[in-house]
N, C-alpha and C positions, 0 to 999 in steps of 0.2 A: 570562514569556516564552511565546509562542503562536507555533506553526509553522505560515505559511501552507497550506492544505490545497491537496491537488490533487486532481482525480477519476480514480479508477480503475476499471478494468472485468474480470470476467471470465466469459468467454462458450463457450458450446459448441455445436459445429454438430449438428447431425442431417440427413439425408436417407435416408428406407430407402422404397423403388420395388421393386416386382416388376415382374420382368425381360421379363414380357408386358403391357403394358399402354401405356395414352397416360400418359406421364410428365410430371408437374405441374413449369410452368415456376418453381419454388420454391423455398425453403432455411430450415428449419427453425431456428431463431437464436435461444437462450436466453441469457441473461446478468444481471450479479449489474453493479450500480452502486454504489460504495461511497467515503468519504472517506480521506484516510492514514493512518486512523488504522483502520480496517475497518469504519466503522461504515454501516448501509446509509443511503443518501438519502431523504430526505423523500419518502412515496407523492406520487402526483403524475402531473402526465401535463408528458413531454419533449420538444421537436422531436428526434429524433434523424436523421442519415443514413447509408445502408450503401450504398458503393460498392468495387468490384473493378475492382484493379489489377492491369497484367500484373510487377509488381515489386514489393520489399519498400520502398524507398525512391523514392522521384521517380515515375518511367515513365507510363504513361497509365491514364488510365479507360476502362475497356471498359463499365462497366456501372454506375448512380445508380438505387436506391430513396431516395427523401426521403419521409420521414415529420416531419409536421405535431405529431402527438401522440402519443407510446408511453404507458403506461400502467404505472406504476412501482408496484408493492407489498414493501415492505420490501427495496427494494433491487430486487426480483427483475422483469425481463421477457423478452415473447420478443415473437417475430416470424414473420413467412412473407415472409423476401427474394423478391421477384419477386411477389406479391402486391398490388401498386399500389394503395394505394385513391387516389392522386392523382396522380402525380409519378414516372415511371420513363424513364429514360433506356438507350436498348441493349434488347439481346436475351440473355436472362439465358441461355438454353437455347445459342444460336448458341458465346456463347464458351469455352462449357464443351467445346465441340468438340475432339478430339483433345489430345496430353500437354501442352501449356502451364502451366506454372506459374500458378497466380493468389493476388490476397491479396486479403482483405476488410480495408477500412480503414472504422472508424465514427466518425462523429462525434455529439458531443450537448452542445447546446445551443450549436452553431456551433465545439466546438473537440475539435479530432482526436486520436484517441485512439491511442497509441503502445507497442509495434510492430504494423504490419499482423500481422491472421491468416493464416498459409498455407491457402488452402483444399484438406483432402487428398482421398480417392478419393471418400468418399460423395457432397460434391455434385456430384464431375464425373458420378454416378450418372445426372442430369438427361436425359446426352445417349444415356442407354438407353430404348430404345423398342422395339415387338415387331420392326420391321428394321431396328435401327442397325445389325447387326451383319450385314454380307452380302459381298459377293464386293467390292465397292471399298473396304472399311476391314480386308480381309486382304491381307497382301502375299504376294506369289507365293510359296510352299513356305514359309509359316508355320506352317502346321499339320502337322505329321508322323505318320504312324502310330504314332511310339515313342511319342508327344501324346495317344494317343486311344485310352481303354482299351475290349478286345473286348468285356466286362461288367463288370458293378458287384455281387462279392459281397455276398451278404444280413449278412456277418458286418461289413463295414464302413458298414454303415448302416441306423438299429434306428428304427423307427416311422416310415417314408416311403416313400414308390412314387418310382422311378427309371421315365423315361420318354427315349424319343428328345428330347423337348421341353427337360424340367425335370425338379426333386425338390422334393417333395410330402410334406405327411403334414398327417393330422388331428392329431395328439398331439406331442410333441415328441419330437426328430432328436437322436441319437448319432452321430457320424462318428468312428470308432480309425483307428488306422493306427501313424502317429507320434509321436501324442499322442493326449490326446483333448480335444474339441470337440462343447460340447453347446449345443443352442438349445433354449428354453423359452419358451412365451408372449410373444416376439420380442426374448427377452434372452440374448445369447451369452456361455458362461464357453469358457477355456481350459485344461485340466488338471484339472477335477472337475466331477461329472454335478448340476451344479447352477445355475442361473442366477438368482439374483434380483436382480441388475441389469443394466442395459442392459449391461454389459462387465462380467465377470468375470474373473480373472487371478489362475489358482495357482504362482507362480514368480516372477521378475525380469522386467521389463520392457526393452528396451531399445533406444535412440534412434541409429542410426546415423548419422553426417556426413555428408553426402552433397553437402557444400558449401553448404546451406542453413542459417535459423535452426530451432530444433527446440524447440516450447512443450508443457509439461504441465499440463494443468486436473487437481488431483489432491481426493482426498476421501478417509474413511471413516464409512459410517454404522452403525460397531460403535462399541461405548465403548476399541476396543484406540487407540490413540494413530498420529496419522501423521507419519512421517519422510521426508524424502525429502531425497535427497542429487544435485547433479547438478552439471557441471562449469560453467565460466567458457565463457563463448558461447552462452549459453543460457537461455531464458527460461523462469519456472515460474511459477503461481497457486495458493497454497494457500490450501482455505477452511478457511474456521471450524470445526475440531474437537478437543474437548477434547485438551491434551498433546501436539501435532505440532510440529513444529520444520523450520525450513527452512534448508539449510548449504545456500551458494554457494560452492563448492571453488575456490580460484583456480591450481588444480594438485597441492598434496598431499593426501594422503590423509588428514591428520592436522589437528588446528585449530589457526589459529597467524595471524601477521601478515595481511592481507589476505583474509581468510575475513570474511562476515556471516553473522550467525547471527539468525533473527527469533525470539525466543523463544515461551515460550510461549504459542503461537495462542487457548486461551481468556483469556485476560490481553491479547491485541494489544500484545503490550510487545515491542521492537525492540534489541537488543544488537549493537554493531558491535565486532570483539574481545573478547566477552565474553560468557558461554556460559548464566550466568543472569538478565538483567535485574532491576533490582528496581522501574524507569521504562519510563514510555511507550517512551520514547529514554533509552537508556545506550551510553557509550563505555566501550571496555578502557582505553586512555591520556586522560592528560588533553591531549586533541590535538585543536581543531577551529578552521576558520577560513572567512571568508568573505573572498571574491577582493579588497574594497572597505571590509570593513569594518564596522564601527560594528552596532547592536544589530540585535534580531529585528523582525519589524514587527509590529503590532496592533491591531486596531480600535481609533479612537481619534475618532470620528465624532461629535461632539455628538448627534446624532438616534439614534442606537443608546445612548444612555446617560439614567439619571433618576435620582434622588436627588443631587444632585449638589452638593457641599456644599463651603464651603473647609476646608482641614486646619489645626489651631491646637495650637500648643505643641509643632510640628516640632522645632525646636532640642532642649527638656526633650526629647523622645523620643528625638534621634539621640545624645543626649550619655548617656541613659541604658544605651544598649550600650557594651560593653566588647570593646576589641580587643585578641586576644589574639596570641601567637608559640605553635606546637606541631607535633609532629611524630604521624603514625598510629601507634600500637601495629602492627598489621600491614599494611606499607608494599603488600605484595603484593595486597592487595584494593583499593588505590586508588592503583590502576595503576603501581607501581613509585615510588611520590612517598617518600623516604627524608629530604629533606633536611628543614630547617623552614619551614614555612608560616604564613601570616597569616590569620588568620580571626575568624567569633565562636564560641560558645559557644552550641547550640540551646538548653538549658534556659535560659540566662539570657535568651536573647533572647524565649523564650514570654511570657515576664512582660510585656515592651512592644510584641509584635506578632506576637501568638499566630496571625493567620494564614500566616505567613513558616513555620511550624513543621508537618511533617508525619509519620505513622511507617511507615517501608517494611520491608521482610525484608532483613537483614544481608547482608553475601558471605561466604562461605566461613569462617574461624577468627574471625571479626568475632561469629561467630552463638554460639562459646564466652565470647564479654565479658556476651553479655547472655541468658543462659541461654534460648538460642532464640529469646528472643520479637525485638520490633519496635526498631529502633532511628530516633530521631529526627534525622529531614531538614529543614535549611533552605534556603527558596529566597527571596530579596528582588525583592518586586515591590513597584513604587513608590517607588525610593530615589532616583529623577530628583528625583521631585515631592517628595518630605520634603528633598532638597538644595535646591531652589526655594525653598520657603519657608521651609527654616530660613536660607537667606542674606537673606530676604526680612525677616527680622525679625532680623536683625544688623545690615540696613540700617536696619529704623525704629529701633531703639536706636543704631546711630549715632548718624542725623539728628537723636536729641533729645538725644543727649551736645551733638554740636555746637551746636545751638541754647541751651543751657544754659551753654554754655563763652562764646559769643559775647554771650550775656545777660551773664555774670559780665564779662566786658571790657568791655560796657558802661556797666556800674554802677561800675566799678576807674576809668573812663576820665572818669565824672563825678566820682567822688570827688578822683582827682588833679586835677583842675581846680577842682574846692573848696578845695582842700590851696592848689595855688598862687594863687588870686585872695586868699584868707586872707591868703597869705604877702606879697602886695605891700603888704595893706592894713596889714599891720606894718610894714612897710619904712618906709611913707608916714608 
């Protein structure tokens, strides 16, 4: 069985402008292209397109970068939106104008990539310029003197020059007050005097509803493990680091019915119900279904396939497995199934179709049967085509039963007519 892939993306914005200057009509766009399974896409160059919408679903396009060819390496690229080397439609600066909500929606290789991004305060950054900011984008009695402090103690702010203009410094910037907030080499941490990535964050994060979607691009590039836990209505990306785990909470606090849990991130193995996969895809119940029916799909393309040979002695093979009735030693690791079941028998079945046979990590008291180690999986692939031809040779030994039975009535049908032309010539 193979699950058709689909592509997925996960991307992060940048824009950082100083606040005197001509501000580049641009949007700094890095992004990771990978299959369902996480694995990254063939290097390569993509047509991709980036366009900004005033809405999350339907609404308008305000603004079209088409790009011809990105430039794909392990997955990973980036961009300069508003950068045109061909093809831009709008005025990327214009509609960044005042609080309007926007989303960047991408597409690649002609098909759209789903949910838009919210774009938040850095790129509206754009529409800062040395006079954006002047007497027709203040409203009357906006700014207040309780607003506008008489100076700037030395003790709240450690390596910069404060100026009527701006704050300055050759070295890096300490800000106390309420917390503390330190900038290093152009990377901000929150809560310790350290930055060595673009964002740092000593505490909780957290995402308030504000009626909008609310997405997290998360990581760690220590060996500590990433968690992240975040409610139902809401969207999250987690990349690739040893030992993280990602719960979609569909309300409780605790794991239980309607919870997915993606296991463990360096393994890409997916558990829905169930807290340790031992597969790509594992279910907690034995509960799945398609709206229509009938099997998975699979390449099955003559021209993507070689060696290709017919199958012989299908029948001996299918006749040489053994069906058996059994019930699990512990019902609780395979998903509550108590009653008796129908199955085979993985060791017996290695003997005649040792690739049907694989060995995974037990569940839970499953792991005291087989003293920790690997317990053996079967999965039947091919049991269309061995049904094919083993009917297929039930039918030529019919056909020659039959031929054989109809021979012998032939020869029964000359004899009796021997028998009686005999018999008259006695008569006679």
């Amino acid at each position: 069985m193979k699950i058709i892939r689909w592509l997925a993306l996960t991307g992060i914005v940048f824009s950082g402008l100083p606040l005197f200057a001509d501000a580049p009509n641009e949007i700094y766009y890095q992004g990771k292209l990978t299959d369902a399974q996480g694995n990254p896409k063939p290097d390569g160059s993509y047509p991709m397109d980036f366009g900004i919408y005033d809405a999350l679903e339907n609404g308008n396009r305000d603004f079209l970068d088409r790009r011809d060819g990105v430039q794909v390496a392990n997955g990973v690229f980036e961009v300069n939106i508003g950068a045109c080397p061909t093809n831009c439609e709008g005025d990327l600066k214009a509609i960044l104008q005042g609080n309007a909500n926007k989303w960047l929606q991408m597409s690649v290789e002609g098909q759209d990539l789903s949910p838009r991004q919210k774009l938040n305060a850095s790129p509206y950054a754009l529409a800062v310029a040395a006079d954006a900011v002047g007497t027709a984008q203040l409203t009357s009695g906006a700014v207040t003197d309780a607003k506008v402090a008489s100076g700037i103690s030395g003790s709240k702010i450690t390596g910069a020059v404060a100026t009527a203009n701006n704050l300055s410094g050759a070295g890096n910037i300490t800000i106390t007050g309420a917390g503390l907030h330190y900038i290093q080499n152009g990377n901000l941490s929150v809560g310790a005097q350290s930055a060595p990535e673009k964002l740092s964050v000593v505490g909780n994060i957290a995402l308030l509803n504000d009626g909008g979607s609310r997405t997290i691009m998360a990581g760690d590039t220590s060996e500590n493990p990433v968690s992240l836990y975040i409610k139902a209505g809401s969207a999250l990306d987690l990349s690739e680091y040893p030992g993280g785990h990602l719960y979609l909470d569909s309300g409780n606090s605790t794991f239980g019915p309607g919870h997915i849990l993606i296991g463990t991130v360096v393994d890409s193995k997916v558990g829905i119900g169930i807290t340790n996969p031992s597969y790509k895809l594992q279910l907690g119940t034995d509960s799945a279904a398609k709206p229509n029916g009938g099997g998975w799909s699979n390449s099955s393309d003559i021209r993507v396939k070689k060696n290709i040979q017919p199958i012989s002695g299908a029948l001996d093979k299918m006749l040489s497995l053994r069906g058996v009735s059994f019930q699990w030693v512990h019902p609780e690791e395979h998903g509550n199934l108590a009653t008796p079941r129908l199955g085979f028998i993985a060791q017996e079945s290695e003997q005649v179709f040792p690739e049907w046979i694989t060995e995974v990590t037990p569940q839970g008291k499953d792991k005291d049967l087989v003293g920790g180690g690997k317990i053996k999986s079967m999965g039947i692939f091919g049991f269309e085509a061995l049904t094919v031809e083993a009917v297929r040779e039930l039918k030529a030994e019919n056909e020659s039963l039959k031929a054989e039975l109809n021979q012998l009535k032939e020869d029964n049908q000359r004899i009796e007519d021997a028998l009686n032309h005999l018999k008259a010539e006695i008569q006679r």
